[in-house]
Structures are given as C-alpha cells and as structure tokens.
DRENKOL-990423 format. One line per 4 residues: number of its first residue (from 0); their letters; for each residue y, z, x of N, C-alpha, C. Coordinates in Angstrom, 3 decimals, m for minus. Atoms other than C-alpha are relative to their C-alpha. Layout:
<atoms>
NUM	a	Y,Z,X,Y,Z,X,Y,Z,X  ...
</atoms>
This chain:
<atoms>
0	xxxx	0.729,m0.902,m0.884,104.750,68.367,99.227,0.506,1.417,m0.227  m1.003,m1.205,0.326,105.142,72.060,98.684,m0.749,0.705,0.732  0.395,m1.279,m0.593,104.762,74.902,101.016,0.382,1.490,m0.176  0.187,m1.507,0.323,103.602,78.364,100.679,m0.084,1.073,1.067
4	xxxx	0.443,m0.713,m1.029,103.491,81.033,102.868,m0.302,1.408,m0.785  0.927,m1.548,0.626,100.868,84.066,102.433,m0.458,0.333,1.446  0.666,m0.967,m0.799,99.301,86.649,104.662,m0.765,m0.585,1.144  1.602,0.430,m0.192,96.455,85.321,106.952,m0.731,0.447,m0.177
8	xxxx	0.993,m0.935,0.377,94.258,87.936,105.741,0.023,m0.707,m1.089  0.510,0.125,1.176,94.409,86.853,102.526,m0.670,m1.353,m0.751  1.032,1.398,0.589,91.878,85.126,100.282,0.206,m1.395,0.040  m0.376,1.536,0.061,93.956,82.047,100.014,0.018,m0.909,1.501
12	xxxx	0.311,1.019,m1.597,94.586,81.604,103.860,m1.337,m0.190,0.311  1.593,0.065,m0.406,90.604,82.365,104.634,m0.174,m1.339,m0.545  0.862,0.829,0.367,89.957,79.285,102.374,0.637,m1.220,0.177  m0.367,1.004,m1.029,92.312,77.185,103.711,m0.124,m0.252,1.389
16	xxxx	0.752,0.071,m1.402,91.357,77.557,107.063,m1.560,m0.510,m0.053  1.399,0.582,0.078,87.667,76.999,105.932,0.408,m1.268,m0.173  0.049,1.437,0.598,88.957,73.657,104.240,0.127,m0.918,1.330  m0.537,0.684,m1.181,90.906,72.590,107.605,m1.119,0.003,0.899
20	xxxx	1.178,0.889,m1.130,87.537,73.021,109.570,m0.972,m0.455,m0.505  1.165,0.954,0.811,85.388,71.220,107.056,0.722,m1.616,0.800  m0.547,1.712,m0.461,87.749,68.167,107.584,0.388,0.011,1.328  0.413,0.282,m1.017,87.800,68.593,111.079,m1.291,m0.365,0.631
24	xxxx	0.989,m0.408,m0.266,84.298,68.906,111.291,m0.724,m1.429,m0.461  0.229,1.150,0.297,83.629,65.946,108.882,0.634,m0.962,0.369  m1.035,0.982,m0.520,85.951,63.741,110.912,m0.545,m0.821,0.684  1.338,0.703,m0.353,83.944,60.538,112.140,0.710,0.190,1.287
28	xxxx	m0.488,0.294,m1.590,83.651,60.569,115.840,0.187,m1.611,0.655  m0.312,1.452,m0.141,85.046,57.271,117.139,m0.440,m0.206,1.500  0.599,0.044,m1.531,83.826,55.613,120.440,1.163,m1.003,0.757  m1.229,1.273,m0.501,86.478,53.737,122.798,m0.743,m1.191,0.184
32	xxxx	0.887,1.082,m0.012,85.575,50.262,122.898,0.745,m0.710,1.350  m0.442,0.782,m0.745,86.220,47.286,125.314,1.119,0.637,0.783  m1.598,m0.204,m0.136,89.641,47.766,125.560,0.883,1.455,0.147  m0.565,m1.194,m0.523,90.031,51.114,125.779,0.713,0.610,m1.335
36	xxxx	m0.292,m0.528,1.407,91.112,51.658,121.812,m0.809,0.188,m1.030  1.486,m1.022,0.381,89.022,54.037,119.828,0.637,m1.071,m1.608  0.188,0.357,1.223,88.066,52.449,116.611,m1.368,0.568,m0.746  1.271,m0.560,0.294,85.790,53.816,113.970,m0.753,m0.665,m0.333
40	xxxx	1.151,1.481,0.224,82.597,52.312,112.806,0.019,m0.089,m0.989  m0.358,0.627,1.288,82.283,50.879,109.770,m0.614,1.216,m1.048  0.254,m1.004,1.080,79.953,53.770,107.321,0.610,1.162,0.478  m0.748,m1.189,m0.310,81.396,56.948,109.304,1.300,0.017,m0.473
44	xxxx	m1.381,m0.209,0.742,84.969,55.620,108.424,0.075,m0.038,m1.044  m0.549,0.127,1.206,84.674,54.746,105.174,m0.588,1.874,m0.455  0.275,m1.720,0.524,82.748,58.544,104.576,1.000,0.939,0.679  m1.433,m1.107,m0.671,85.905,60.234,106.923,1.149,m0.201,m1.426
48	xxxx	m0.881,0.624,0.936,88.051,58.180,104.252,0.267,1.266,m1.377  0.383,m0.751,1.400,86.339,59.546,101.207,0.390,1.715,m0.163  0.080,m1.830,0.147,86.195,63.378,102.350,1.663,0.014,0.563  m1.582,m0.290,m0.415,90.052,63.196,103.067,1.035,m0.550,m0.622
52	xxxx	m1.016,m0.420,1.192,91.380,62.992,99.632,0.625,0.772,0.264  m1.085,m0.998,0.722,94.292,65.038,98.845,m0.575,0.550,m0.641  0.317,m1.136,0.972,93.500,68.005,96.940,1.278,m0.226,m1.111  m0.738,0.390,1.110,95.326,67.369,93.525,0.224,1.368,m0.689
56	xxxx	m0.508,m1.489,1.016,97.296,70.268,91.930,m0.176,0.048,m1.276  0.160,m0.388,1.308,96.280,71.542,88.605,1.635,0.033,m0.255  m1.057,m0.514,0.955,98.785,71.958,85.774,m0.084,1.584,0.704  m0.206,m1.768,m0.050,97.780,75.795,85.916,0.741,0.302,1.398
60	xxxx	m0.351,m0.307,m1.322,98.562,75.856,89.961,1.687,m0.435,m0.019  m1.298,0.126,0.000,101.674,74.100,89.376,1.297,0.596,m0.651  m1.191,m0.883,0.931,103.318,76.113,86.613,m0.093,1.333,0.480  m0.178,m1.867,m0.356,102.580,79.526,88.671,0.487,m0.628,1.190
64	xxxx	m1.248,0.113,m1.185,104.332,77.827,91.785,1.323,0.224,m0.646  m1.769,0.049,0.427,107.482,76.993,89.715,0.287,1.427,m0.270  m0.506,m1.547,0.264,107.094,80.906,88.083,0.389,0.441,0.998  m0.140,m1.076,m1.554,106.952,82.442,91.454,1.353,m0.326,0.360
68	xxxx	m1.117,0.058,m1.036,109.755,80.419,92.776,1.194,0.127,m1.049  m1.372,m0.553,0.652,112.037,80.802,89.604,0.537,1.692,m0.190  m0.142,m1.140,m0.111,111.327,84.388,89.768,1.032,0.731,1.028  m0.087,m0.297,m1.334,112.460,84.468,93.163,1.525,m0.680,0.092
72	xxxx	m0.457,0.825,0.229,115.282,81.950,92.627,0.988,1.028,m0.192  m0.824,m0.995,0.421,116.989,84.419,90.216,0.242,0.714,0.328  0.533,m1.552,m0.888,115.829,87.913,92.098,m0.169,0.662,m1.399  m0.036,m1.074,1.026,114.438,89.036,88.801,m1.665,0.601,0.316
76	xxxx	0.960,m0.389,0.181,111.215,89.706,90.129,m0.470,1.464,0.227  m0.144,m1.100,m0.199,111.892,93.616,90.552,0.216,0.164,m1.789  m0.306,m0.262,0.889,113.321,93.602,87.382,m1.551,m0.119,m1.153  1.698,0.219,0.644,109.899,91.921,85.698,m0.887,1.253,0.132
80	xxxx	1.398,m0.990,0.035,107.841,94.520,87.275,0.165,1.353,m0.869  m0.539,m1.580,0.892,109.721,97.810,85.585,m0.256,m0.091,m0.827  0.183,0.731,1.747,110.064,95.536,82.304,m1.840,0.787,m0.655  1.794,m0.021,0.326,106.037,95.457,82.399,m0.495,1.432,m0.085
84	xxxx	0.349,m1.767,m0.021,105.639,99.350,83.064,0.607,0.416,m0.835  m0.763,m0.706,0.659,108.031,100.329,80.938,m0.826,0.137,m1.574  0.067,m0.175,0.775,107.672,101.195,77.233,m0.279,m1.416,m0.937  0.496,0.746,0.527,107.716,97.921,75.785,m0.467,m1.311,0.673
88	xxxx	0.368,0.847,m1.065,105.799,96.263,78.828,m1.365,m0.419,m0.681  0.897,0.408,0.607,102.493,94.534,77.828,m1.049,0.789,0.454  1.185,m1.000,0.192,100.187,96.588,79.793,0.273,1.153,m0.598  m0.539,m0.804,0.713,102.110,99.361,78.249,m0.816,0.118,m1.415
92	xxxx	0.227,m0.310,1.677,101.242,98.413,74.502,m1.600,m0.706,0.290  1.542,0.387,0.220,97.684,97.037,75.575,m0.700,1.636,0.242  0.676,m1.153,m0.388,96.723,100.410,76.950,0.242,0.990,m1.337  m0.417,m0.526,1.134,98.652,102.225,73.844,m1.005,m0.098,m1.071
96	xxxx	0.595,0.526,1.424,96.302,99.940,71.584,m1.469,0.744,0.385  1.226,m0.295,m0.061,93.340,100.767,73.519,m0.732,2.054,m0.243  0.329,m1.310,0.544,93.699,104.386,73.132,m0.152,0.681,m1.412  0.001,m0.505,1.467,94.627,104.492,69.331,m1.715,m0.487,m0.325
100	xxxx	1.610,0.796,0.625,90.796,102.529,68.883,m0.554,0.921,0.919  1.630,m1.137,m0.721,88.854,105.088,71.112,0.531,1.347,m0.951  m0.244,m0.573,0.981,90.429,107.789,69.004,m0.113,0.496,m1.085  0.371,0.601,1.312,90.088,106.171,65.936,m1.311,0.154,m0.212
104	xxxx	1.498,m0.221,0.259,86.370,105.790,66.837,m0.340,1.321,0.362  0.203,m1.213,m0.141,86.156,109.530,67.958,0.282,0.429,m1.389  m0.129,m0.530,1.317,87.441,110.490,64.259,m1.515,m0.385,m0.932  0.816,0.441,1.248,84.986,108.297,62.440,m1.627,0.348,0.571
108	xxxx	1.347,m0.313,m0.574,82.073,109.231,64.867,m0.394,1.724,m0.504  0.450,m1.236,0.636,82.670,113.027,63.857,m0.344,0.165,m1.481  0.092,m0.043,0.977,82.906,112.317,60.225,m1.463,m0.442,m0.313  1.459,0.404,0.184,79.553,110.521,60.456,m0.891,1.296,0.317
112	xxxx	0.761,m1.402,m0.179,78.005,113.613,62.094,0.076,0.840,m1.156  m0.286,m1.095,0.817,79.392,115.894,59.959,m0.603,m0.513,m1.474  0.963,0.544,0.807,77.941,114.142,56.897,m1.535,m0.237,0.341  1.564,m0.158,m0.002,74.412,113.897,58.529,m0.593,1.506,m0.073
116	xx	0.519,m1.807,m0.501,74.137,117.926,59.099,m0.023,0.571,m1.930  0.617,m0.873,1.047,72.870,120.021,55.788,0.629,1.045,m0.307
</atoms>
C-alpha cells in the first residue's frame, strides 16, 4: 500500500475524490432482511464486486514513486533542480540546440534570398 500526500487543489486529488464518489455512488444498496442483517442481492453484489477492483499501478507510476521518494530520501532534490538549470542541465543544452537550428535556418534563408534578387 503506498501513500501520497498532494494539495487538494490539485489535479490528482480532484480525481481521486471523483473516483471515491463513483464507488460510493456505485455501491449496491442492501435491504435489511428478516433478521435485521443487511445482505446484498444477488446481480447488484456481484456488479458492486466488479466496480471495486483495485486500481493496479503501472510500471511508469511506480518507478516515479520510488524517484520522488529516493530523491527525497537523499535531500538531493534541490541539488537536481540547479544541476538541470545550470550549464550542463538538459533543458540547458535542449534550448542551446534549439537556438543554433533557428539561426542556422536564418543564415540559409538569407542566402536563398540573396541569390533570388538580380
């Protein structure tokens, strides 16, 4: 079992809260009988049954829990974020790349002009 704690504003609580009143909502209503002990009826329970699977964790969901919590584990997750801004951070050299190619195509866009003109 693993617990998380986030915001209630945020996207993830909103859709857990939706989930928790689906399966409240789909929850068979039972009637007391004879005796005074609620039992359900036979197609409502087996469809309460069905809709109250476990939600099954992805690979992907499970290997960004463990990141988060080894991040957190160590206290390098301050350190990560500088890393990433810094000089040889990845948005760093993605943004680097994306400027040498607009550039690049600004050079070869004038050279084309300049060869169409007389």
């Amino acid at each position: 079992r693993v617990t998380k704690e986030v915001d209630s504003t945020s996207k993830e609580a909103k859709s857990f809260l939706k989930q928790q009143e689906k399966r409240q909502s789909a929850a068979p209503a039972a009637f007391p009988t004879v005796s005074g002990v609620k039992r359900p009826s036979g197609m409502s329970s087996l469809l309460g049954k069905i809709g109250s699977k476990k939600q099954k964790m992805s690979t992907l969901e499970k290997s960004k829990l463990d990141w988060e919590n080894f991040k957190e584990e160590e206290g390098i997750v301050e350190e990560l974020a500088i890393h990433n801004r810094g000089k040889d951070g990845y948005i760093e050299r993605k943004a680097f790349l994306e400027r040498v190619d607009h550039r690049q195509f600004e050079i070869e866009r004038d050279i084309r002009l300049s060869r169409m003109k007389p």
